[in-house]
N, C-alpha and C positions, 0 to 999 in steps of 0.2 A: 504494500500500500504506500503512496507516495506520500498523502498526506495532505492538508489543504494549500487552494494553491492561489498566493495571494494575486491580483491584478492592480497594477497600479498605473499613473497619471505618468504615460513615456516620453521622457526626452524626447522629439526629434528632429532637433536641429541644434547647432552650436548656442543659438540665442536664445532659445526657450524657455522660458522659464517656470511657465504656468499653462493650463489648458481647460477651456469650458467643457464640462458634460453636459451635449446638444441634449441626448438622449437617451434612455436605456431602451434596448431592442429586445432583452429577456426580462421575464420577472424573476425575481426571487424563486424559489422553488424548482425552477427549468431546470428539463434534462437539457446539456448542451454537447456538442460534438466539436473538431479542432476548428469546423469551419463554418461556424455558426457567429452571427455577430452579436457581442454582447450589449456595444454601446457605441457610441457617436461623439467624438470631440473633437473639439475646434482648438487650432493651435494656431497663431498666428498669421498663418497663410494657408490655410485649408482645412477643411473637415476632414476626419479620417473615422474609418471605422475598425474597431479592436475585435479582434476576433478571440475568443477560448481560445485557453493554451490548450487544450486536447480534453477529454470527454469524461461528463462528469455533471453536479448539479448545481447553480447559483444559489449560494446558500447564504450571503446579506451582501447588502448594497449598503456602502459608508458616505457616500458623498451621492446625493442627490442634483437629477438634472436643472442644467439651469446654475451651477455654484461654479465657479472660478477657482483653482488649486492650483499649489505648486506642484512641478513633473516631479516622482517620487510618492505621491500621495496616495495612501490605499481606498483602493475604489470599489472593489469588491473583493470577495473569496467564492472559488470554485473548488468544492469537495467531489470524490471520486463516486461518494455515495450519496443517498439522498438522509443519509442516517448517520453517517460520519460525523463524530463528538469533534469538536470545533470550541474555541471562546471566541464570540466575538467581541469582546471587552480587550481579546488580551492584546 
């Protein structure tokens, strides 16, 4: 078991330093697969959309769409199972 697997707000560029969450494209709960898209951010010069790192369930959402974060910043967790013990405080 790999274990949960965090999703965060990605650098992608030299100047980056923050990125809006346009949208979330899964809910909570969702079964999702590597090529499934989670959510929708804007980065300075384009939308992009983040796809699952590979297959497994959205098991909470930390930053809500619509909010401004720095790159780095935990946006979600995808567990392997829909049952997989997780904190999400921690």
């Amino acid at each position: 078991m790999r274990g949960p697997t965090a999703i965060a707000m990605p650098k992608l560029g030299m100047t980056m330093r923050e990125g809006i969450v346009v949208e979330w494209r899964a809910r909570v709960g969702a079964h999702v697969t590597k090529s499934t898209v989670l959510l929708v951010i804007e980065s300075e010069k384009a939308e992009i959309e983040i796809e699952a790192p590979g297959e497994g369930f959205l098991r909470h959402v930390y930053v809500e769409a619509g909010a401004t974060v720095p790159c780095g910043t935990l946006l979600a967790v995808v567990t392997e199972t829909d049952d997989e013990p997780f904190d999400a405080n921690a």
